[in-house]
C-alpha positions as CSV (number, residue, x, y, z in Angstrom):
1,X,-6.9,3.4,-1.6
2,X,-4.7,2.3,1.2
3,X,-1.0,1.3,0.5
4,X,-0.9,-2.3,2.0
5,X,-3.8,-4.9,1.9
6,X,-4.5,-7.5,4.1
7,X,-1.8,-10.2,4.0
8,X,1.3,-8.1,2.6
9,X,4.4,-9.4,4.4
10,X,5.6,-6.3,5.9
11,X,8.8,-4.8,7.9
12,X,8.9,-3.5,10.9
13,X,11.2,-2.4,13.9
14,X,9.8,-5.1,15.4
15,X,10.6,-7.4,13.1
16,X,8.4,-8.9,10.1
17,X,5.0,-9.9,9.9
18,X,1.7,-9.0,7.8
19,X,-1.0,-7.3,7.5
20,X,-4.2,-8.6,9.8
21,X,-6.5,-5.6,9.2
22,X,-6.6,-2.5,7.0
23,X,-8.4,0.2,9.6
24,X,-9.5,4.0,9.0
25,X,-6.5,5.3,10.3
26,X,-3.7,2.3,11.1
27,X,-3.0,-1.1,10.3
28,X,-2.9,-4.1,12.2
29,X,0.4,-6.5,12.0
30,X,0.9,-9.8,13.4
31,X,4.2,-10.9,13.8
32,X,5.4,-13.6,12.1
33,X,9.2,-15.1,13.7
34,X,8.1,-14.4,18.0
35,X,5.0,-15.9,19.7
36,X,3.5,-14.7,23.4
37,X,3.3,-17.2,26.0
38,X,0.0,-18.3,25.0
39,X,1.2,-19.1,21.9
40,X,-0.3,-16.1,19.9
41,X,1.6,-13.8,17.7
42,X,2.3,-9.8,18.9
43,X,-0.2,-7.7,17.3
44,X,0.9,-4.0,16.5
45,X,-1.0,-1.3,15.5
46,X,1.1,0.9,13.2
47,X,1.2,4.1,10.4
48,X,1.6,3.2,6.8
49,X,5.1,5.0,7.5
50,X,6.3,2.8,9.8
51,X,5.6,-0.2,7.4
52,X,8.2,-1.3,4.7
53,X,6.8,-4.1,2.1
54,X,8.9,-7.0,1.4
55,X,9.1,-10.2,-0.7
56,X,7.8,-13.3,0.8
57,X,11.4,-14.2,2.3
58,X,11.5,-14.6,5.6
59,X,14.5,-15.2,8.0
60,X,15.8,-18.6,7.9
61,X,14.8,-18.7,3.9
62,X,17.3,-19.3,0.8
63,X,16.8,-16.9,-1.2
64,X,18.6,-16.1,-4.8
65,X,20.8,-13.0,-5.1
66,X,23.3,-10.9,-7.3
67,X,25.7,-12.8,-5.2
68,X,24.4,-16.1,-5.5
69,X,22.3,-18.9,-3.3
70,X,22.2,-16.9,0.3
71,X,20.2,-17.6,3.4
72,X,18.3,-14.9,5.0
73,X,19.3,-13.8,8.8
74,X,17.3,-11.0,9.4
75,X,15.3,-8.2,8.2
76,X,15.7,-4.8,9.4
77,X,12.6,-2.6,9.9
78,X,14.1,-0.4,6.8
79,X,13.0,-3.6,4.9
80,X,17.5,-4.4,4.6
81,X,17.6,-8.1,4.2
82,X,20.7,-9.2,6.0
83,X,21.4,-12.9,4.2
84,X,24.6,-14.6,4.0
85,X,25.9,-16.9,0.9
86,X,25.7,-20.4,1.5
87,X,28.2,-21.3,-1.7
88,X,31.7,-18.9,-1.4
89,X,33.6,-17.9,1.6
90,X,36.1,-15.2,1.9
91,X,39.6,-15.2,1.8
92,X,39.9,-15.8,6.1
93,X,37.1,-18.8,5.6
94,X,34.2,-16.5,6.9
95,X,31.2,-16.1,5.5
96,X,30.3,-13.0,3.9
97,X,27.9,-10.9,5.8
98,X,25.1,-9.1,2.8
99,X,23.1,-5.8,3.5
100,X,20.2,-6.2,0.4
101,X,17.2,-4.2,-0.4
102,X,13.7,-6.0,-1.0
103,X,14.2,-5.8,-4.8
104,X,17.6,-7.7,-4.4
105,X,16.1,-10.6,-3.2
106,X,14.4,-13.4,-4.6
107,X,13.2,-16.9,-3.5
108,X,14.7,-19.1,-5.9
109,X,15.2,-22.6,-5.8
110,X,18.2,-23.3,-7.7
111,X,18.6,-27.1,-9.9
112,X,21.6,-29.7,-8.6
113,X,23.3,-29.3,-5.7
114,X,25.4,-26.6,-4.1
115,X,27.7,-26.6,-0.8
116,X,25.1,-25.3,1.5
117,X,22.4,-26.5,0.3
118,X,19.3,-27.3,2.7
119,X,18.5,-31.2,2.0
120,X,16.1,-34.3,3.6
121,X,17.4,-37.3,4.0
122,X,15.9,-40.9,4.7
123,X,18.0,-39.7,8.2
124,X,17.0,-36.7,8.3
125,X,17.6,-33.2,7.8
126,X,20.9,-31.4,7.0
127,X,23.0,-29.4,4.1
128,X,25.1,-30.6,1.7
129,X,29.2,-30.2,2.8
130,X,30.6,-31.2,-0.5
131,X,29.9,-32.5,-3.8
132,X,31.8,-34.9,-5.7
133,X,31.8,-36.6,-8.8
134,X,29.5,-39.7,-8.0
135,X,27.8,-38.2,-4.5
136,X,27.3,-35.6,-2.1
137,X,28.8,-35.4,1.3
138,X,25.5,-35.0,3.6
139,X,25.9,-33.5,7.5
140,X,22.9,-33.9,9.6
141,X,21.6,-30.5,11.3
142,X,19.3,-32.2,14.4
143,X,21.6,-34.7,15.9
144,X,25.5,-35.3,16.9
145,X,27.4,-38.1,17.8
146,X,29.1,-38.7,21.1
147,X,32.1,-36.2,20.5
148,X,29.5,-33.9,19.6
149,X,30.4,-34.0,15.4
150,X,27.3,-33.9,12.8
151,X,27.2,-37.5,11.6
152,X,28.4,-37.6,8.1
153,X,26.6,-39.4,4.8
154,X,27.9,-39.9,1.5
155,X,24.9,-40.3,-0.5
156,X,23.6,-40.5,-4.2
157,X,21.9,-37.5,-5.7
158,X,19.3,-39.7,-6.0
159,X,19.0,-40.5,-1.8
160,X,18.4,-36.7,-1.2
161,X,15.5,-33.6,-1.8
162,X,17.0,-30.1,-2.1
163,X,14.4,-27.8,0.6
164,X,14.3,-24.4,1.3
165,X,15.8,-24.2,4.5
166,X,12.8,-23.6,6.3
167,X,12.1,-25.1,10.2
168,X,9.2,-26.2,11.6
169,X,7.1,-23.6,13.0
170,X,8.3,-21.0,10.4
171,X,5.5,-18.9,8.1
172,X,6.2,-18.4,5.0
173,X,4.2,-17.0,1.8
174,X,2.9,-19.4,-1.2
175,X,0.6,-18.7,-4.0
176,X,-1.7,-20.4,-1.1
177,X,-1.4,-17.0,1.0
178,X,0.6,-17.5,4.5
179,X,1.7,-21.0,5.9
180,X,3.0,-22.2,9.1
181,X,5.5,-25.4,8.8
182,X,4.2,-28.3,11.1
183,X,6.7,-30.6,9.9
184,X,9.1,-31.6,7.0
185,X,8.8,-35.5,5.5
186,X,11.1,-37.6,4.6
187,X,10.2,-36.9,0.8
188,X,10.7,-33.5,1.1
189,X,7.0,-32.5,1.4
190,X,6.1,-30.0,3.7
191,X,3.4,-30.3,6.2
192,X,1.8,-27.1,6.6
193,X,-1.4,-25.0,7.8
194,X,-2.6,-21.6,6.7
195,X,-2.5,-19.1,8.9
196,X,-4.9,-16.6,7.9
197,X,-8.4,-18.7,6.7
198,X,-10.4,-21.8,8.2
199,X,-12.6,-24.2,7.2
200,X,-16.0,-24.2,7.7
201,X,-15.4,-26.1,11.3
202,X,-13.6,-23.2,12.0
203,X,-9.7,-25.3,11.5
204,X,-7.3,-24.2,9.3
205,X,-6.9,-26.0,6.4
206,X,-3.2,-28.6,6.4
207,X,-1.7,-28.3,3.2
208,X,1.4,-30.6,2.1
209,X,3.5,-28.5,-0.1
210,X,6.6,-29.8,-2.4
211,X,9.7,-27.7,-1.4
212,X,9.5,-26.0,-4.5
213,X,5.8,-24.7,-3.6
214,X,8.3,-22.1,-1.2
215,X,10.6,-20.8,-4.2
216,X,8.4,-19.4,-6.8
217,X,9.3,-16.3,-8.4
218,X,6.1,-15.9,-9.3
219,X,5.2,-14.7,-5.8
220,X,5.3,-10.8,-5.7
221,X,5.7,-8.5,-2.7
């Protein structure tokens, strides 16, 4: 019985990816967060020892930690998930910088709003800066005005969808197996395709995912 079956999300010193192929003696990993020029992921033919298995969070996820709500900036090929809190800074005003094994980390979406928080807007997407009594204070990640600030919204509760923090072109796990993002609606609903099965005409199935479809602890290394 082989250690890793096809689709574990694996580390590597390469960086993350998952398992393509089980083979006699090797397995074979495409990568998931760096594409060749043509588009197409790395493939990389590696032991069982030079594989670490990991949870389905993914640089550039919010995961759930000992230390609260945290994004996810990289994972080592030791399988160290190096994630920063999106909800407390230090005494300076930095961020604090995490070093966290696989177990450590969880994707998690938490309820309300937090400072940090990943949200989509009727004007797009951005996190949430502050929140207040009657509304949350809204900055905008994908455009700035002329002297080159985020534009700012004070919005209802109601006027925004907490999301995962995800980008388009990211691949991330659900119960559905592996999922590239295509794009991110205005509700909140996440276009997506699988990245690992086709239909019968030989396309990959689009799925449209709720953001919540991307934080289920139900989803097991």
């Amino acid at each position: 019985m082989t250690a890793f079956k096809i689709f574990d999300i694996v580390s590597t010193v390469y960086g993350p990816g998952y398992i393509s192929s089980v083979r006699e003696n090797d397995y074979v990993v495409l990568l998931t967060q760096w594409q060749l020029a043509q588009g197409q992921s790395p493939t990389l033919y590696l032991q069982e020892e030079s594989l670490k298995l990991i949870p389905g969070a993914l640089p550039g996820t919010v995961v759930s930690t000992t230390y609260g709500v945290s994004k996810v900036q990289q994972i080592r090929g030791d399988g160290v998930h190096i994630v920063k809190p999106i909800n407390w800074k230090l005494a300076n005003n930095s961020t604090a910088t995490l070093y966290l094994q696989p177990d450590n980390v969880k994707l998690h979406q938490t309820p309300d709003f937090f400072e940090g928080d990943e949200v989509i807007t009727v004007y797009g997407q951005g996190y949430v800066d502050k929140v207040r009594d009657n509304d949350i204070v809204v900055k905008l990640n994908d455009w700035k005005l002329a002297q080159g600030q985020s534009p700012t919204l004070y919005l209802n509760k109601d006027s925004a969808i907490k999301i995962p923090g995800l980008k388009v072109g990211s691949i991330v796990k659900t119960v559905w197996g592996l999922v590239r993002i295509l794009d991110i609606q205005r509700d909140g609903k996440h276009v997506t395709e699988a990245v690992h099965w086709k239909l019968a005409d030989g396309k990959p199935p689009k799925l449209y995912l709720a953001p919540e479809a991307f934080a289920l602890l139900s989803i097991k290394p």
